[in-house]
C-alpha positions in Angstrom: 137.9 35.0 30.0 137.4 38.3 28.2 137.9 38.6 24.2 141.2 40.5 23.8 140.0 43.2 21.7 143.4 44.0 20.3 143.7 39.9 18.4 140.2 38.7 17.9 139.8 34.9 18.8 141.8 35.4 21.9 141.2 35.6 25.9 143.5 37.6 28.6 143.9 36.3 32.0 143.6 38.3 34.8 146.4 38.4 35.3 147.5 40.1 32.3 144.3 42.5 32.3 145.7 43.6 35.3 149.7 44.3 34.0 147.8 46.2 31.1 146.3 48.1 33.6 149.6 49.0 35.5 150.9 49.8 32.4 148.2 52.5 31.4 149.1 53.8 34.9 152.4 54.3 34.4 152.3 55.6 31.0 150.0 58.0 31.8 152.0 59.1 35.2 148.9 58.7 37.4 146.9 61.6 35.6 144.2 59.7 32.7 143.1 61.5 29.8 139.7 61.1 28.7 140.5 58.5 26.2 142.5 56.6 28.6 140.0 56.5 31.3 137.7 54.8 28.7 140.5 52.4 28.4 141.1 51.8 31.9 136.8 51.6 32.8 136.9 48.8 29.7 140.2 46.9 30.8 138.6 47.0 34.7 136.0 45.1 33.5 137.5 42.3 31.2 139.4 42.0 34.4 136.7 41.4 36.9 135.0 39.4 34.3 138.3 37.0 33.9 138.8 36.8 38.0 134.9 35.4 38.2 135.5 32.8 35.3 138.8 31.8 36.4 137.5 31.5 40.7 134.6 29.4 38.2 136.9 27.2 37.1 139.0 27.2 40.1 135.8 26.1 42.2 134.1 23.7 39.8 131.0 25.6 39.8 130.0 28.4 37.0 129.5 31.8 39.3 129.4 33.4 36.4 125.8 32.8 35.0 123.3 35.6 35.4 121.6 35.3 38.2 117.9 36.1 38.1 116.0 39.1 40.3 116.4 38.0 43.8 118.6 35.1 43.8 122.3 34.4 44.0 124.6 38.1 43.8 123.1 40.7 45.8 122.3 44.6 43.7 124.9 46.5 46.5 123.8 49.3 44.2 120.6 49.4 45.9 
């Protein structure tokens, strides 16, 4: 899981990644600033880093290793 950046040493689920996330919605009443955004873009990530290590875990396999040019997760950027 991600480093909580707030109390190095420890890991958010995604769970709570994603009640932070509700709670930077509500507290900014749907509208981000600029410094909120940043937050939001950095808290979106920890969380979709969390959900792969936890469906990892969940599954027995790591899905979470890089995976090199041409194999495994496909660039949908592309």
């Amino acid at each position: 899981m991600p480093p909580d950046l707030e109390h190095p040493g420890s890991v958010r689920s995604a769970a709570q990644l994603n009640e932070q996330i509700s709670e930077l919605w509500h507290r900014a009443g749907g509208q981000l600033s600029t410094a909120q955004r940043r937050e939001y873009q950095l808290l979106v990530t920890q969380w979709a880093t969390a959900v792969d290590l936890e469906r990892g875990a969940v599954s027995g396999h790591d899905e979470t290793a890089p995976a090199r040019e041409g194999e495994g997760r496909q660039n949908l950027a592309a």
